[in-house]
N, CA, C and O atoms as CSV, one atom per row, in Angstrom:
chain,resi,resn,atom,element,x,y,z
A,1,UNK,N,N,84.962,156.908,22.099
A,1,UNK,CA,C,85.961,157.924,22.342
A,1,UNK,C,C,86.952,157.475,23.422
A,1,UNK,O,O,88.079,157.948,23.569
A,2,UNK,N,N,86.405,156.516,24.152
A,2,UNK,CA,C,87.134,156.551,25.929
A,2,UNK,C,C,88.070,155.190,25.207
A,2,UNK,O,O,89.183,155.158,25.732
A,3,UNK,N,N,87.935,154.377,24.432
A,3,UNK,CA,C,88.976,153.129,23.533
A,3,UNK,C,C,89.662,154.025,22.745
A,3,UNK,O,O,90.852,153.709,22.722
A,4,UNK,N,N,89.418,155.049,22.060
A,4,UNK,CA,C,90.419,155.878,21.190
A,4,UNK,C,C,91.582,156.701,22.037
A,4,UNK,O,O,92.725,156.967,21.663
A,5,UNK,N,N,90.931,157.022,23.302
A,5,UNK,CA,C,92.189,158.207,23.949
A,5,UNK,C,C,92.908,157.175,24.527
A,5,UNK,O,O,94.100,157.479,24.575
A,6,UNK,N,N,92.524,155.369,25.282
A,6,UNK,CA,C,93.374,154.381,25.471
A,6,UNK,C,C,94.280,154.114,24.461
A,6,UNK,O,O,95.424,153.750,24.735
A,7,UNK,N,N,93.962,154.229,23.514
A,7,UNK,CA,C,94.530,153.176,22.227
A,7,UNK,C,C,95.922,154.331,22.129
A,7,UNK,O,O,97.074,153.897,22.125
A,8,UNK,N,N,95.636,155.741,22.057
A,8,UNK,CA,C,96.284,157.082,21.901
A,8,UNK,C,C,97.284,156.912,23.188
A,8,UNK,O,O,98.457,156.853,22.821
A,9,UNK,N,N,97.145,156.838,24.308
A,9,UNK,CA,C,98.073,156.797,25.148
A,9,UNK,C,C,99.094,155.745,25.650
A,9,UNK,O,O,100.188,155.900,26.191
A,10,UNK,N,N,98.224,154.325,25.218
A,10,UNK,CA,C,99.258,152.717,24.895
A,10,UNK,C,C,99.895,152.713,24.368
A,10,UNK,O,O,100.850,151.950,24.515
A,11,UNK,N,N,99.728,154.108,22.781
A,11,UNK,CA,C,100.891,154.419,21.602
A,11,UNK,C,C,101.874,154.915,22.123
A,11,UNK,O,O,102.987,154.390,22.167
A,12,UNK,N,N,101.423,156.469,22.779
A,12,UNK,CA,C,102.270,157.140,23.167
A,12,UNK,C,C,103.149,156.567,24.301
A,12,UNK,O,O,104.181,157.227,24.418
A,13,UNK,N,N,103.051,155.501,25.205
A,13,UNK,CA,C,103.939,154.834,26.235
A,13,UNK,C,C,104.876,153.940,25.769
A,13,UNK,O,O,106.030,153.859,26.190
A,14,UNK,N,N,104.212,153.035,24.601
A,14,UNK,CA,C,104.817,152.143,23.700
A,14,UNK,C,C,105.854,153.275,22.991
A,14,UNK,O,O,107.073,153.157,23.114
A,15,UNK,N,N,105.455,153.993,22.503
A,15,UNK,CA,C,106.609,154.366,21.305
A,15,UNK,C,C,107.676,154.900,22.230
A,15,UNK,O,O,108.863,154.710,21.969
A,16,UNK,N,N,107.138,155.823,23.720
A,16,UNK,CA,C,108.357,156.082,24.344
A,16,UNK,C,C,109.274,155.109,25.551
A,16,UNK,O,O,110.167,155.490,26.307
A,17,UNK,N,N,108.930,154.329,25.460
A,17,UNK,CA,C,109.821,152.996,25.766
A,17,UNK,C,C,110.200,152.531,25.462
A,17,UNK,O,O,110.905,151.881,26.234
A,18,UNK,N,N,110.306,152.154,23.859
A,18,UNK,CA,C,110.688,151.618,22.725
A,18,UNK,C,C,112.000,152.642,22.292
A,18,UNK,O,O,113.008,152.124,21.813
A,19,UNK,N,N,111.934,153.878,22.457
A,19,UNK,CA,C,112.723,154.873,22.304
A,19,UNK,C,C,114.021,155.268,22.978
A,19,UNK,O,O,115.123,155.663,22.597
A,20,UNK,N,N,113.136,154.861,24.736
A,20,UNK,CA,C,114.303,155.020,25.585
A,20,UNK,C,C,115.539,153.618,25.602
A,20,UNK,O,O,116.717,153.717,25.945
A,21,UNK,N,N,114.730,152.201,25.059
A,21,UNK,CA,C,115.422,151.653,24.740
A,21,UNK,C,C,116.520,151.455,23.685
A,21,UNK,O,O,117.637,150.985,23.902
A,22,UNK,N,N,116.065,151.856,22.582
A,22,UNK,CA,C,116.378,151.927,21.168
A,22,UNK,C,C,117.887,152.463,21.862
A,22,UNK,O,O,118.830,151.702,22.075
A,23,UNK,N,N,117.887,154.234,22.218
A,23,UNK,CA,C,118.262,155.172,23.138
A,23,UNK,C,C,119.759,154.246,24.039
A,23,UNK,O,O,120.895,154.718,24.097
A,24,UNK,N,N,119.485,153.373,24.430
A,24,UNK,CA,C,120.284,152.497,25.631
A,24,UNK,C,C,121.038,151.446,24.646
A,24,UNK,O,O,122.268,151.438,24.686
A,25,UNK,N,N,120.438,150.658,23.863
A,25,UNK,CA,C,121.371,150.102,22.898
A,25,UNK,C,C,122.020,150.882,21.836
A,25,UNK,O,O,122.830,150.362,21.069
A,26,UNK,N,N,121.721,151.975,21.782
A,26,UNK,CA,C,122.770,152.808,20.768
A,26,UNK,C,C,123.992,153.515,21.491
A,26,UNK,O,O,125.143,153.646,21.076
A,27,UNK,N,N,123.320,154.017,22.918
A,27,UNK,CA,C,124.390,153.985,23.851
A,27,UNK,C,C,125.547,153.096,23.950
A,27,UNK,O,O,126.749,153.349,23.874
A,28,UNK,N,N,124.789,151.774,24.175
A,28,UNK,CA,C,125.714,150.480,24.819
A,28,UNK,C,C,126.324,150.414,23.613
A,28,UNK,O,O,127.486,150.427,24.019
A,29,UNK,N,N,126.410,150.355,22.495
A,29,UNK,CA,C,127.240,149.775,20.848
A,29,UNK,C,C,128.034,151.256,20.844
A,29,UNK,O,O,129.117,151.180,20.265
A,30,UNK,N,N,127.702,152.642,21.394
A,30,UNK,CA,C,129.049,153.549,20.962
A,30,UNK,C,C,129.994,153.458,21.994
A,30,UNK,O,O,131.153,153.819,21.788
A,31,UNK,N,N,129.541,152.902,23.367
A,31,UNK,CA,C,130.615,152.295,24.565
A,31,UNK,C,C,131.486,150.924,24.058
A,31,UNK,O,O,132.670,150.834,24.383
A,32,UNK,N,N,130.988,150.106,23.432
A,32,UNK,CA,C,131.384,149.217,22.822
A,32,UNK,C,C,132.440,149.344,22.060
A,32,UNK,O,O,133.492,148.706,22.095
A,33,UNK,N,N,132.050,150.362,21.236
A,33,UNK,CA,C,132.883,150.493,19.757
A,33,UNK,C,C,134.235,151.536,20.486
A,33,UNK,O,O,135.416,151.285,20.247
A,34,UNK,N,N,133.821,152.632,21.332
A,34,UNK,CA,C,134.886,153.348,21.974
A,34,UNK,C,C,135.813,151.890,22.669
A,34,UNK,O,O,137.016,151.690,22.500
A,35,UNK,N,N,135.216,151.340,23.164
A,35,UNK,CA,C,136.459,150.203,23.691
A,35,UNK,C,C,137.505,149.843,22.657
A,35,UNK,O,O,138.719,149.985,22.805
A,36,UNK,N,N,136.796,149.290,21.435
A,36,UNK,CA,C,137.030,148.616,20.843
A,36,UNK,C,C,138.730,149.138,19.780
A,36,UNK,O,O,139.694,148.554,19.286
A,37,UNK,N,N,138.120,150.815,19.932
A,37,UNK,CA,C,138.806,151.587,19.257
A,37,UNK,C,C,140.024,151.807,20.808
A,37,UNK,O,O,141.084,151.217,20.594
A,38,UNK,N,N,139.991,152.301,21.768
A,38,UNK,CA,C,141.214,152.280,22.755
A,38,UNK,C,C,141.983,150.980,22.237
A,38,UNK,O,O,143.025,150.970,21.582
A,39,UNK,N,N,141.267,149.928,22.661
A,39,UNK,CA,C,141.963,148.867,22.154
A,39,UNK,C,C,142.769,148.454,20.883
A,39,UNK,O,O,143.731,147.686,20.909
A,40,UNK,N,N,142.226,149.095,19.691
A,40,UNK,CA,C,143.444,148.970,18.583
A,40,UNK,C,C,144.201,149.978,18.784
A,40,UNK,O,O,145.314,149.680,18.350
A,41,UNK,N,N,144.199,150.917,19.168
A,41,UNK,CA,C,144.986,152.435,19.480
A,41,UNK,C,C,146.246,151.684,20.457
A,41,UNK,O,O,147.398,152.073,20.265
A,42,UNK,N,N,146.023,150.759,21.350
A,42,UNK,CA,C,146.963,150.466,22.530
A,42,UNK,C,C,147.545,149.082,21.710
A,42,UNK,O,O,148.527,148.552,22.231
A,43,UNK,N,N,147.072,148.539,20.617
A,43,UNK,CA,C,147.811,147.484,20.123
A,43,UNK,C,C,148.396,148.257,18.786
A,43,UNK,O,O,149.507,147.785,18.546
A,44,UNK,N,N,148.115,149.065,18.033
A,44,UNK,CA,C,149.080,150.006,17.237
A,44,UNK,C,C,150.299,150.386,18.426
A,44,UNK,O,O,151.353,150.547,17.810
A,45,UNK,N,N,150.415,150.495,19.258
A,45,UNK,CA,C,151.350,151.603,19.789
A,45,UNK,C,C,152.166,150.056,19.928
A,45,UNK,O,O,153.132,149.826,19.201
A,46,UNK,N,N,151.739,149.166,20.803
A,46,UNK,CA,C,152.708,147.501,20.397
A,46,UNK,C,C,153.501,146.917,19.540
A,46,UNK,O,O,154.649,146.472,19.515
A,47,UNK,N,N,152.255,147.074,18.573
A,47,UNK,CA,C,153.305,147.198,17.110
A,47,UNK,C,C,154.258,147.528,17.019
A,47,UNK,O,O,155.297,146.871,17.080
A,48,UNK,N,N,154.028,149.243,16.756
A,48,UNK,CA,C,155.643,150.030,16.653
A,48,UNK,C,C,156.753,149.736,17.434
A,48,UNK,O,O,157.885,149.861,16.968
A,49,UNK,N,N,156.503,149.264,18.858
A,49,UNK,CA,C,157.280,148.898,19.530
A,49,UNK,C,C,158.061,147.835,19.566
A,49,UNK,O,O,159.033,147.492,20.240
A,50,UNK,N,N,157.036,147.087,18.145
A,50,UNK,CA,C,158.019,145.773,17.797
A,50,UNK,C,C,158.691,145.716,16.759
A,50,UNK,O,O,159.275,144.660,16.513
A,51,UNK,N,N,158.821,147.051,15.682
A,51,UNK,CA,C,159.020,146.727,14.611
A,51,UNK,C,C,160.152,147.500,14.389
A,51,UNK,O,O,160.373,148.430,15.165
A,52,UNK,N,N,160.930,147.271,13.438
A,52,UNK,CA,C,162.289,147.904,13.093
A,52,UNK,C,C,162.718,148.774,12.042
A,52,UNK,O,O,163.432,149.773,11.952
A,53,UNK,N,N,161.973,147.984,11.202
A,53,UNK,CA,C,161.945,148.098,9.530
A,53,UNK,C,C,161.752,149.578,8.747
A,53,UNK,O,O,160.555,149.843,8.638
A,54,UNK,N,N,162.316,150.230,8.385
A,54,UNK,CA,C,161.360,151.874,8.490
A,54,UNK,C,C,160.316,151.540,7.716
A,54,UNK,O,O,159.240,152.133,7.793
A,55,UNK,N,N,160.541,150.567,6.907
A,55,UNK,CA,C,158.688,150.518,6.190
A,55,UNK,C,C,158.102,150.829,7.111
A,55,UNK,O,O,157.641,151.917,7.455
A,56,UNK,N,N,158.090,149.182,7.876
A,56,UNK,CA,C,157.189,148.894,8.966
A,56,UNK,C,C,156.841,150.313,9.902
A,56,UNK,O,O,155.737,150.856,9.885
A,57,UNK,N,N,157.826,150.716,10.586
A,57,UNK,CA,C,157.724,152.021,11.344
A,57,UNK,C,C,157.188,152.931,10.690
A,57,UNK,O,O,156.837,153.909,11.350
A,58,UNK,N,N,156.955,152.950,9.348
A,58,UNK,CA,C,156.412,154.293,8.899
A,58,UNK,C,C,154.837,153.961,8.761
A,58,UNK,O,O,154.020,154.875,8.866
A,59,UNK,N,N,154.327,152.277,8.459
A,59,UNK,CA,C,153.317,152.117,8.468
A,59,UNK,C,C,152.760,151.968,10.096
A,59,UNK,O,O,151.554,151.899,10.332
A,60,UNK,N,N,153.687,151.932,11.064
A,60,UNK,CA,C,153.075,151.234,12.352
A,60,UNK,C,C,152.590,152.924,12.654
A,60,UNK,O,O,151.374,152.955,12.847
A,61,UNK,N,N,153.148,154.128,12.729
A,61,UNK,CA,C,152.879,155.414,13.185
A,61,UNK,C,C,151.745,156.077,12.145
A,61,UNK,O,O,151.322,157.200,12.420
A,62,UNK,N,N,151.330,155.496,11.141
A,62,UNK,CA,C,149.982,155.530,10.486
A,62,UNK,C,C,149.281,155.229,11.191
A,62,UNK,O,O,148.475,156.063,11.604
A,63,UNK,N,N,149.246,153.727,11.725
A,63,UNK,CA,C,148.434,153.100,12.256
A,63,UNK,C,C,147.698,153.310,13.488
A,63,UNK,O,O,146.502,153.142,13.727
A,64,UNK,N,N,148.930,153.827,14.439
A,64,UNK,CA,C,148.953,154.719,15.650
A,64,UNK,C,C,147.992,156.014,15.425
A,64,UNK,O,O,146.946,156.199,16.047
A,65,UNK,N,N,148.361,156.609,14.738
A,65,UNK,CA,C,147.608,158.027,14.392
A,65,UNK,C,C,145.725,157.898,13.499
A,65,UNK,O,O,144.840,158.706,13.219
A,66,UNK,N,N,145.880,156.763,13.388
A,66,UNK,CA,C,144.808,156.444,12.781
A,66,UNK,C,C,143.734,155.843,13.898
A,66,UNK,O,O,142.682,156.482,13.943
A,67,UNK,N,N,143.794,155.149,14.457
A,67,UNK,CA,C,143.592,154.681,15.624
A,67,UNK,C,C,143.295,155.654,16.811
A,67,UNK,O,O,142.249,155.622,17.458
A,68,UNK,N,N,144.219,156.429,17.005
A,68,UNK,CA,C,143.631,157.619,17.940
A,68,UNK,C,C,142.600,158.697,17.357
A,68,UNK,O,O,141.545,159.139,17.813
A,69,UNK,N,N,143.117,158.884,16.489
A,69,UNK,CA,C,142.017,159.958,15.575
A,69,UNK,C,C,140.426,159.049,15.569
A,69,UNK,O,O,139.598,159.596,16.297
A,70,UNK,N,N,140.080,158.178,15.085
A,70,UNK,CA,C,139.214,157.272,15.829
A,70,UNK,C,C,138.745,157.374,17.144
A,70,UNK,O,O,137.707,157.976,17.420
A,71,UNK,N,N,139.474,156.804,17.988
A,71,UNK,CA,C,138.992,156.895,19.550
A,71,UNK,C,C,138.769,158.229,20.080
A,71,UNK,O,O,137.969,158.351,21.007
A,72,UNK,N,N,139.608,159.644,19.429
A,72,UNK,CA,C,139.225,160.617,19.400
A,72,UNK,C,C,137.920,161.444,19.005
A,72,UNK,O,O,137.418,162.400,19.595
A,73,UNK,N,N,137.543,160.843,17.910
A,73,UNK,CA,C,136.354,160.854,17.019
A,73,UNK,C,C,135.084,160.579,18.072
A,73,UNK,O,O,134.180,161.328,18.441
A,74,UNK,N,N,135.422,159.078,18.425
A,74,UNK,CA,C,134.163,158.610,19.200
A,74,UNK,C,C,133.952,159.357,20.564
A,74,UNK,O,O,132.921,160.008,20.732
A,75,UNK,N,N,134.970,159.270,21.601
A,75,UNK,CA,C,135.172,160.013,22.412
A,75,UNK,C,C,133.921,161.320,22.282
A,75,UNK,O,O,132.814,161.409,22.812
A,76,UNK,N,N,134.460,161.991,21.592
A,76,UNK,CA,C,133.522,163.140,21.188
A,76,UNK,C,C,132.215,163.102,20.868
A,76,UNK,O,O,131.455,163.987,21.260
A,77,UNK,N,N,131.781,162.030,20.084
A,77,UNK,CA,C,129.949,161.076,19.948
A,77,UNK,C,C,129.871,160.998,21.272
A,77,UNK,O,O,128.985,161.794,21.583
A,78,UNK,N,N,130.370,160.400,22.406
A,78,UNK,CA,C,129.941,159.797,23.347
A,78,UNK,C,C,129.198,160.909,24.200
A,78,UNK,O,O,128.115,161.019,24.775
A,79,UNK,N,N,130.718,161.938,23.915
A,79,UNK,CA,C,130.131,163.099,25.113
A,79,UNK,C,C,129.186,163.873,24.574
A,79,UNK,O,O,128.826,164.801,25.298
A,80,UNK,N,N,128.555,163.763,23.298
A,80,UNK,CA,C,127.515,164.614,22.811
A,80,UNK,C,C,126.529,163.530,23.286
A,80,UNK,O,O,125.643,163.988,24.006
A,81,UNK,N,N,126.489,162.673,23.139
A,81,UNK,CA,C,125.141,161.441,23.802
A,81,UNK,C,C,125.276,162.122,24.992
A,81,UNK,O,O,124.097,162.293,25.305
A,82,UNK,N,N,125.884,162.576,25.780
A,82,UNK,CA,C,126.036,162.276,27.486
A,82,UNK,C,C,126.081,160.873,27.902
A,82,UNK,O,O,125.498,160.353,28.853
A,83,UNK,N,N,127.047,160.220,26.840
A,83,UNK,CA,C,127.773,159.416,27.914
A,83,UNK,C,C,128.473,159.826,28.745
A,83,UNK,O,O,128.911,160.947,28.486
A,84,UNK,N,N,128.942,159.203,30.112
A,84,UNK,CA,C,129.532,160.024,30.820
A,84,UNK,C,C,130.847,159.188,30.997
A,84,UNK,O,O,130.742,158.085,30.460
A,85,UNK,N,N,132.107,159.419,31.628
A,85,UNK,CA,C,133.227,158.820,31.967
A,85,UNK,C,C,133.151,156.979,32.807
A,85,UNK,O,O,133.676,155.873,32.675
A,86,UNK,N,N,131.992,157.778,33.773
A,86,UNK,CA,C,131.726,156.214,34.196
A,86,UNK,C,C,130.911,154.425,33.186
A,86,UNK,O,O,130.966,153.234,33.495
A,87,UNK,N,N,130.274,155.149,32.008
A,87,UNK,CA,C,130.681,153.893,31.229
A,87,UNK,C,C,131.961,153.750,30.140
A,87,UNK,O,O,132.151,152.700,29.527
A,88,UNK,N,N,132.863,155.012,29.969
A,88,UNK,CA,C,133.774,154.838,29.365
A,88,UNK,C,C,135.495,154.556,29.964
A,88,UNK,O,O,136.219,155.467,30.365
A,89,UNK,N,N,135.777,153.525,29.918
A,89,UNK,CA,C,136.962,153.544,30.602
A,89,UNK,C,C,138.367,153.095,29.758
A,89,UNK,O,O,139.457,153.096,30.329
């Protein structure tokens, strides 16, 4: 009995460490991906700023709006994780 309630509580420490990690890299990849997304959001807005063409301009303010709606998106994942401002910058 006294190897079964060990074996029962090595599980239960294992699985919740394994969890809080799991937990921390899913964190760290939606901080990641929020970067990743500011970052095309701030190179869409470059774009437009380079382009003339109304094609182009009509596709660069897609791009823009697409891009924020994104970083907007995540933004909002983050703060339901409780990420907080200080890993998002």
């Amino acid at each position: 009995m006294k190897g079964e309630n060990k074996n029962n509580v090595l599980s239960w420490l294992s699985a919740l460490f394994f969890e809080e990690v799991e937990e921390e890299n899913v964190k760290d990849d939606l901080v990641e991906e929020l970067k990743r997304a500011k970052n095309e959001w701030i190179a869409a807005e470059k774009y437009f700023e380079s382009v003339s063409d109304p094609d182009l301009v009509e596709y660069a303010i897609y791009n823009i709006e697409a891009a924020k709606r994104k970083y907007i998106y995540l933004l909002k994942k983050a703060r339901e994780e409780g990420i907080t401002s200080g890993y998002v910058k």
